[in-house]
N, CA and C of each residue as an Amber inpcrd file, in Angstrom:
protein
   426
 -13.6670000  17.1020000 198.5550000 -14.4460000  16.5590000 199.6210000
 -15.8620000  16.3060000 199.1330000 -16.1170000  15.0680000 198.8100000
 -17.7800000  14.8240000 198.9390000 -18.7750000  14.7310000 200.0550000
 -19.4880000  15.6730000 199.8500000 -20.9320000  15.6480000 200.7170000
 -21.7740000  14.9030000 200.1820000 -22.1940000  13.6850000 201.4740000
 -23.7630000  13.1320000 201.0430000 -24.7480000  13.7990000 201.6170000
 -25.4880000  13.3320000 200.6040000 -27.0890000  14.5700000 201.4580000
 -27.2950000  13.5810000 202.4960000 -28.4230000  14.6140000 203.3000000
 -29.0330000  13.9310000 204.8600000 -29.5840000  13.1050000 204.3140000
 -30.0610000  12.0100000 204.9400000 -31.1960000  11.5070000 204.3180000
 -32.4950000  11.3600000 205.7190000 -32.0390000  11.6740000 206.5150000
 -32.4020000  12.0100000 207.8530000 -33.7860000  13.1080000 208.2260000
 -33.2390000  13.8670000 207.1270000 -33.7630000  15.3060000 206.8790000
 -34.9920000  15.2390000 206.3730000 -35.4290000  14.2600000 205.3520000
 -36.8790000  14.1880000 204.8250000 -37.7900000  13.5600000 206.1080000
 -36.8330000  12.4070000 206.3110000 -37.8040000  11.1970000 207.6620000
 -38.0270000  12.0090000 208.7950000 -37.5230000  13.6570000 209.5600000
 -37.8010000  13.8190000 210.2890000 -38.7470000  15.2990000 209.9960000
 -38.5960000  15.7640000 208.4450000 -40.1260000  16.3820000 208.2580000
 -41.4360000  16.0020000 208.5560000 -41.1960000  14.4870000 207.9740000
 -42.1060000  13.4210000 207.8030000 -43.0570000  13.2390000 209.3360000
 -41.7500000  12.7550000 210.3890000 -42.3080000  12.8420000 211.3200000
 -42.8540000  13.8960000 212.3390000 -42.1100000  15.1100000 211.9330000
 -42.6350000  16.3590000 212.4790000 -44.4510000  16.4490000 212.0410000
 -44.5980000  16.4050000 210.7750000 -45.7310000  16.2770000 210.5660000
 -46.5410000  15.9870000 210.6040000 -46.2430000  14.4700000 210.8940000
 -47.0600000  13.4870000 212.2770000 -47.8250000  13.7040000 213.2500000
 -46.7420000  14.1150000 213.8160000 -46.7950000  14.7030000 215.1380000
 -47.5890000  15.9440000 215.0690000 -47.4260000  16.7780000 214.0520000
 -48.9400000  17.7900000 214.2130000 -50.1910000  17.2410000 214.4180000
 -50.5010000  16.3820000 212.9220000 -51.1620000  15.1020000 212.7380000
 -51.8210000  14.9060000 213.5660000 -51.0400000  14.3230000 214.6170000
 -51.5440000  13.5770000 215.7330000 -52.2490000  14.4860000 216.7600000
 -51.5520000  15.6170000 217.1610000 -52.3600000  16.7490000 217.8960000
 -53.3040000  17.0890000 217.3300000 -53.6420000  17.0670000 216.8780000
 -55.1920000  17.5560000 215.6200000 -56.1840000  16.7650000 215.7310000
 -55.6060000  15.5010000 215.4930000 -56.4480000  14.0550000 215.7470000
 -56.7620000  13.9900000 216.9150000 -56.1840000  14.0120000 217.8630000
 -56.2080000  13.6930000 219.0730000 -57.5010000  14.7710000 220.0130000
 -57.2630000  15.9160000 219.7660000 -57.8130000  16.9830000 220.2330000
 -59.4120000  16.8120000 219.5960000 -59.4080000  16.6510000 218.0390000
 -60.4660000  16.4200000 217.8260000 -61.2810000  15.1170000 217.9860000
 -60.5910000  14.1980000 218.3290000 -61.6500000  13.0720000 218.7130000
 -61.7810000  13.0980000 220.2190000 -61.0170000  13.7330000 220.9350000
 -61.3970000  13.8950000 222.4150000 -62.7760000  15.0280000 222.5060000
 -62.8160000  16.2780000 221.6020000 -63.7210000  16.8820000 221.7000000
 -65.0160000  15.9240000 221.0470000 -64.8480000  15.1180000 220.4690000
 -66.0140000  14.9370000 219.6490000 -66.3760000  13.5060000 220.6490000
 -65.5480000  13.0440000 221.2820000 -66.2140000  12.1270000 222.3060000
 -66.5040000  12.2620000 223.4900000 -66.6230000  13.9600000 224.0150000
 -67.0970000  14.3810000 225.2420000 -68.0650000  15.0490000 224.5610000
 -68.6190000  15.2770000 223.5110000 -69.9770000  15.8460000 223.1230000
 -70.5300000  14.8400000 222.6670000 -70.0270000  13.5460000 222.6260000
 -70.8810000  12.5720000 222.3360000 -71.2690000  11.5860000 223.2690000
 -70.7970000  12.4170000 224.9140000 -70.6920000  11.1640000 225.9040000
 -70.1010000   9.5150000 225.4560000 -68.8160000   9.7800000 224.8760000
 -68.4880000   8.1760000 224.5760000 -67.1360000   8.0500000 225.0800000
 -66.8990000   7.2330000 226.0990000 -65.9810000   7.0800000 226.9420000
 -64.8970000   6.3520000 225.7120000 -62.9570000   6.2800000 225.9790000
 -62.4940000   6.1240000 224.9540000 -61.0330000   5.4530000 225.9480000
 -61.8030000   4.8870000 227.2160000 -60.6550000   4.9900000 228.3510000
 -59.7120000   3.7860000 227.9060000 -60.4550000   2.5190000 227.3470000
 -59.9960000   1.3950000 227.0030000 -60.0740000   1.1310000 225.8200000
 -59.2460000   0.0160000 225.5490000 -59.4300000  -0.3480000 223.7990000
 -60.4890000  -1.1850000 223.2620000 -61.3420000  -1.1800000 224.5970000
 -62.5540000  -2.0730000 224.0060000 -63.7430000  -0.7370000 224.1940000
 -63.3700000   0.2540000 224.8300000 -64.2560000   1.3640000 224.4850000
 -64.1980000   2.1830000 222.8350000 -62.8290000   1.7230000 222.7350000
 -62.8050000   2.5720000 221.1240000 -63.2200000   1.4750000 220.1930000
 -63.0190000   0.3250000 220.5560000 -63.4190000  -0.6720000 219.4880000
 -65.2280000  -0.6420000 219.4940000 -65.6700000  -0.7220000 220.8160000
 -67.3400000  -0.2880000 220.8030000 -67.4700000   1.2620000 219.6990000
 -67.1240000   2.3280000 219.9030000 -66.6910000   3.0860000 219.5980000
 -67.0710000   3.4380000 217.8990000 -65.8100000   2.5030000 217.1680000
 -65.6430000   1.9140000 216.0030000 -67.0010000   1.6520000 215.5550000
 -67.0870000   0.4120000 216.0220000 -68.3090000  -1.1600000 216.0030000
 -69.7480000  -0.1060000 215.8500000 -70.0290000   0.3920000 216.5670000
 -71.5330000   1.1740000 216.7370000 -71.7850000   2.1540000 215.7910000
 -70.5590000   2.6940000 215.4340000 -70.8430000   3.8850000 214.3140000
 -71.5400000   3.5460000 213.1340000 -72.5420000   4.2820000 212.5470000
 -73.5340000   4.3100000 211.1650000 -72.7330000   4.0080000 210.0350000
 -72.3180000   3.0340000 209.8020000 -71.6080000   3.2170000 208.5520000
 -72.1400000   3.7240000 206.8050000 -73.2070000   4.1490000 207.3350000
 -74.0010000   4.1360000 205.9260000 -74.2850000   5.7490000 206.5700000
 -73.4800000   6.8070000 206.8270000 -74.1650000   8.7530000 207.0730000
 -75.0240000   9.5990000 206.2250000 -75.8020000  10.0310000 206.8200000
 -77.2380000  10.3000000 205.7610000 -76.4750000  11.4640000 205.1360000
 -75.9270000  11.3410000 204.3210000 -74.9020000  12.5090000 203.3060000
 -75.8710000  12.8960000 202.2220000 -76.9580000  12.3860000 201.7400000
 -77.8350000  13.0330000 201.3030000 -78.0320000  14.5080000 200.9120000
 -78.4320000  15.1450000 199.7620000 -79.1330000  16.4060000 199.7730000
 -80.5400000  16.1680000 199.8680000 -81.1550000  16.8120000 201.0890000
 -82.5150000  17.0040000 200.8780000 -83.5370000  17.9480000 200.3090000
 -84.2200000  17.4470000 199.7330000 -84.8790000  18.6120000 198.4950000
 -86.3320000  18.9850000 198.9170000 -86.1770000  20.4590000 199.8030000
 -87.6160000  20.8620000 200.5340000 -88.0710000  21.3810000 199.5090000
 -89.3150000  21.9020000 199.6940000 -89.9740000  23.0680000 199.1120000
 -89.5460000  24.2530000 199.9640000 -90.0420000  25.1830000 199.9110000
 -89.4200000  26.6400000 200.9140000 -90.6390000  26.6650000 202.2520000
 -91.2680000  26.0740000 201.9810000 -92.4230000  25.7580000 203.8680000
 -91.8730000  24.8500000 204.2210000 -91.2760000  23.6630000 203.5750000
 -90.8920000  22.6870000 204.6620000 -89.2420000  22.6220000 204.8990000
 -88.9430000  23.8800000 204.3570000 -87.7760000  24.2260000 204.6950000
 -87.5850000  24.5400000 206.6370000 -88.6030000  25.1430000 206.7520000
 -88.6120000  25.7870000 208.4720000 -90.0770000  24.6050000 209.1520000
 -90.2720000  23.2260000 208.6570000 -90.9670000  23.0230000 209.0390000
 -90.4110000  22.2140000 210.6280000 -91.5100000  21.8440000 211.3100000
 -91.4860000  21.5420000 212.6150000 -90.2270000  20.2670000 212.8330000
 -91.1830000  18.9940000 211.5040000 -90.0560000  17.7780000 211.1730000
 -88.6340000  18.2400000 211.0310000 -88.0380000  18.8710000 210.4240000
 -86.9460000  19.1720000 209.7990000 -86.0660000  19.2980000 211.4260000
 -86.7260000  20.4890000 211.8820000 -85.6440000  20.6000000 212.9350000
 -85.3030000  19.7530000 214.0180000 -86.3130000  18.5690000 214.1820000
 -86.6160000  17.2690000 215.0150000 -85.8000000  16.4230000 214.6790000
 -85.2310000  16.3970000 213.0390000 -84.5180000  15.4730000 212.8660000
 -82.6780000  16.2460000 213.0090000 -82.5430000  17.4660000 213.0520000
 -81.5610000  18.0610000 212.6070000 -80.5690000  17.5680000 214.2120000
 -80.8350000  17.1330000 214.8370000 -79.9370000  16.6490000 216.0240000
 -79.2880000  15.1270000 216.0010000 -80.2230000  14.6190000 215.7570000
 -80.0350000  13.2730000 215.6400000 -79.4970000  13.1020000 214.5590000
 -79.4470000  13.7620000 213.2930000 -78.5470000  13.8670000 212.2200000
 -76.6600000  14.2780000 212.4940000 -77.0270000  15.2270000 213.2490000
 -76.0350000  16.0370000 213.7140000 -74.8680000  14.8300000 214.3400000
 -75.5940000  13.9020000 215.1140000 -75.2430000  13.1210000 216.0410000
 -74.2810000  12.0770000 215.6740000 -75.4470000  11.9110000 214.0780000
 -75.0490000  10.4370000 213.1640000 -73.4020000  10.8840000 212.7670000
 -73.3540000  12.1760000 212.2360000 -72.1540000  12.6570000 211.4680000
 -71.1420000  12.5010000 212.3290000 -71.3000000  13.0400000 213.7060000
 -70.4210000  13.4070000 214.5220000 -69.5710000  11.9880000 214.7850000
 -70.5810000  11.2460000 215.2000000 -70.0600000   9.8790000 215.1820000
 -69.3100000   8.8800000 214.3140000 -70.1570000   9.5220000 213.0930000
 -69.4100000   8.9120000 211.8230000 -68.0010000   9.8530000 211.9260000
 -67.7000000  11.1750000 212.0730000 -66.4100000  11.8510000 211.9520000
 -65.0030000  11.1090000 213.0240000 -65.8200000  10.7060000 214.6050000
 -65.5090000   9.9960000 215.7050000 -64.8630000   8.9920000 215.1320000
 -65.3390000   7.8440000 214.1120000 -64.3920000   6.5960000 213.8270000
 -63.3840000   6.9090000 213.1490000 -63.8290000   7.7300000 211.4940000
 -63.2930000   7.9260000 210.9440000 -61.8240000   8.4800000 211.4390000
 -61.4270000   9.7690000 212.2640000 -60.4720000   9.9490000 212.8270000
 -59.9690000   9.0150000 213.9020000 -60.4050000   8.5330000 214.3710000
 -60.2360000   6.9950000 215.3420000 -59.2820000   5.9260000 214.5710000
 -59.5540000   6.0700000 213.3550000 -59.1870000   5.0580000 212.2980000
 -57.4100000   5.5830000 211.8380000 -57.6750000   7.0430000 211.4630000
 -56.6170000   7.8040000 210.9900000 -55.6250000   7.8710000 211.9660000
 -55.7300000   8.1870000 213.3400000 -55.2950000   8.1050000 214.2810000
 -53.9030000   6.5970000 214.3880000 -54.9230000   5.6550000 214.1740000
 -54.0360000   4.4260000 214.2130000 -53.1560000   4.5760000 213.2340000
 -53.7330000   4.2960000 212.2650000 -52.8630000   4.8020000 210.9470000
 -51.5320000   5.4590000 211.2150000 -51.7780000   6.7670000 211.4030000
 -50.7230000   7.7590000 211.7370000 -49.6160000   7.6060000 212.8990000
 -50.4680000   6.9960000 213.5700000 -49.3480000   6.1160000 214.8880000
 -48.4960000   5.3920000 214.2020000 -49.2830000   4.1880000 213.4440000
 -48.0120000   3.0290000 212.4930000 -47.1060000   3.4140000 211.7990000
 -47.7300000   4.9080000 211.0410000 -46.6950000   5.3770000 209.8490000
 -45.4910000   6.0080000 210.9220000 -45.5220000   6.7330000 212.1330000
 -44.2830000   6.8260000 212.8960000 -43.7520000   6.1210000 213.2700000
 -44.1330000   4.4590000 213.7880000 -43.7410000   4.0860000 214.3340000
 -42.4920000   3.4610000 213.2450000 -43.1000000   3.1410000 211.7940000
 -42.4030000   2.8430000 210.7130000 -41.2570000   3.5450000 210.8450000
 -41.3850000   5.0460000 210.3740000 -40.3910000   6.2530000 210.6020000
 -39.4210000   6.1300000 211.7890000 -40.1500000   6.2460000 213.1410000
 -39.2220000   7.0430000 213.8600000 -38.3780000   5.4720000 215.0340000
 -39.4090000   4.1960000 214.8430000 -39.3630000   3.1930000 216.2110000
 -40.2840000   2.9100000 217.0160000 -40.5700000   2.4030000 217.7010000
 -41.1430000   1.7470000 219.0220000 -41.1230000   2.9580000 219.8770000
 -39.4180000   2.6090000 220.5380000 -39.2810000   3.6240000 221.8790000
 -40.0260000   5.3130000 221.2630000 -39.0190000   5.7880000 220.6260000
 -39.2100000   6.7530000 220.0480000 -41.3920000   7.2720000 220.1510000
 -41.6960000   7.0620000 219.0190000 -42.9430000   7.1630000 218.6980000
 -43.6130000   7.1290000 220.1530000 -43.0700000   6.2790000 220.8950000
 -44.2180000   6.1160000 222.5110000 -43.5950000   7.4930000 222.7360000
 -42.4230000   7.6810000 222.9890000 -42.0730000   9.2200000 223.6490000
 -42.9470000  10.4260000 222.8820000 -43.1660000  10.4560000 221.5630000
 -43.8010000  11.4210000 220.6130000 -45.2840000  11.2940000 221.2560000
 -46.1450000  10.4190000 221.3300000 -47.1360000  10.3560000 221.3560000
 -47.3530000  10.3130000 222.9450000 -46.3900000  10.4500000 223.5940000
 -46.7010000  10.4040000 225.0060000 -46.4920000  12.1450000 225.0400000
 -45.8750000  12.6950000 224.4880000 -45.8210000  14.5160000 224.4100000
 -46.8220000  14.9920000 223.5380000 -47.4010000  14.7890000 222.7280000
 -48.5160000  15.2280000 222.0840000 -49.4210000  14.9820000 223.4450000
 -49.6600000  13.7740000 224.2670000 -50.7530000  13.4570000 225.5720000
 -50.2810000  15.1220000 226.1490000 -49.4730000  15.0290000 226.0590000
 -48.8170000  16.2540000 227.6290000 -49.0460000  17.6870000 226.8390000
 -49.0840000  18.0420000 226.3030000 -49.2860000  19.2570000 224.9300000
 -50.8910000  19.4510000 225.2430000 -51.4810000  18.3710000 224.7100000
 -52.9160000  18.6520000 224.9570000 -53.3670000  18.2060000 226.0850000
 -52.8680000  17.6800000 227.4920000 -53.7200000  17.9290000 228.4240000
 -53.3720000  19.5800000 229.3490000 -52.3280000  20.2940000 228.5910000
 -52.3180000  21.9560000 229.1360000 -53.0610000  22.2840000 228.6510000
 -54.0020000  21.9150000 227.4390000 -54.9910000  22.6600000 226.7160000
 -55.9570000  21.8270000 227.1470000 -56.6550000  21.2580000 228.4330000
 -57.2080000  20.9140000 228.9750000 -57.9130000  19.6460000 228.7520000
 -57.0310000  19.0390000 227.7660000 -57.7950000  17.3820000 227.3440000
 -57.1130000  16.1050000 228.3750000 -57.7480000  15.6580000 228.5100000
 -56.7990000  14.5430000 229.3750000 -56.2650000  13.4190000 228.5040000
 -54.9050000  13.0360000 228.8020000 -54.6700000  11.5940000 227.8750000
 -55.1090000  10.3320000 228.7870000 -55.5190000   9.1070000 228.2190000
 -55.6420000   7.8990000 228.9590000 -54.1400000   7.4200000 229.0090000
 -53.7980000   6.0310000 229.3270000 -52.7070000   5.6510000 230.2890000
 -51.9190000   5.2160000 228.4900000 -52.5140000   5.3810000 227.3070000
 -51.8360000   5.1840000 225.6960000 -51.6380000   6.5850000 225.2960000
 -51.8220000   7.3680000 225.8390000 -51.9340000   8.6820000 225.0120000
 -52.4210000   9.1560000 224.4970000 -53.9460000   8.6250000 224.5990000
 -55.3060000   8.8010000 223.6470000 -55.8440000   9.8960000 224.7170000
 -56.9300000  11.0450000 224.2490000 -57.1710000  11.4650000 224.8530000
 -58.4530000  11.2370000 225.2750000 -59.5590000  11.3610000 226.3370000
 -60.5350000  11.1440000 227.2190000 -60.8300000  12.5470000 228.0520000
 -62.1320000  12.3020000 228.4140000 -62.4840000  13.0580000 229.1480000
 -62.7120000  12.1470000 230.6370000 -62.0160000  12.2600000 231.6930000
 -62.3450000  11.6750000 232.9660000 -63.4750000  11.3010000 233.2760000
 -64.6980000  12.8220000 232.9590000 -65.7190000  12.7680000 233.6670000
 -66.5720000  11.6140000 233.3910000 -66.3230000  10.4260000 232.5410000
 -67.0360000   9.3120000 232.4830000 -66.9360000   8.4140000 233.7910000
């Protein structure tokens, strides 16, 4: 009697992994766009979203002396820095996000993948994120 291997068996690691993937993604760009007040309800909010982000992030090392290490400037700018990154982190996973959607949809289908990504929505809105009407997550209070 010959056995063929699964071949089933790799494509649905694949997509299991995804699907973590995607909860990760998801959770973290919903947190990072309710601390950034940036609404994500529509696809022309994520494309603004996209579009506005710094593409150039002050990734820089800055080279104080040890007084202007604690000086007044430094900490004036340390928000608005904070802000730039966050935002820059915001597309970047915004980006991955899509990505990771296509590579299931490759894997698993159409129907399929909407059902996956419609349970990742439902997963993380018990952990208190809300999904929009794609499965992206949002915060209402916009």
């Amino acid at each position: 009697m010959h056995i063929s291997p699964n071949t089933d068996a790799p494509r649905s690691i694949e997509a299991g992994h995804l699907v973590e993937m995607l909860t990760g993604l998801n959770a973290r760009i919903a947190r990072l766009a309710i601390a950034l007040h940036i609404p994500l309800n529509t696809d022309a909010d994520i494309q603004e979203a996209i579009r506005t982000t710094d593409p150039q992030p002050p990734y820089g090392v800055e080279r104080r002396g040890s007084s202007e290490r604690r000086s007044a400037t430094r900490g004036a700018s340390n928000p608005e820095r904070r802000t730039t990154l966050q935002r820059c982190e915001l597309r970047g996973l915004l980006v991955m996000r899509f990505g990771t959607e296509i590579k299931l949809v490759e894997l698993t289908g159409a129907a399929p993948s909407r059902q996956i990504i419609g349970s990742v929505a439902r997963t993380l809105e018990r952990q208190g994120l809300l999904p929009d009407s794609r499965g992206s997550l949002v915060n209402r209070d916009f």
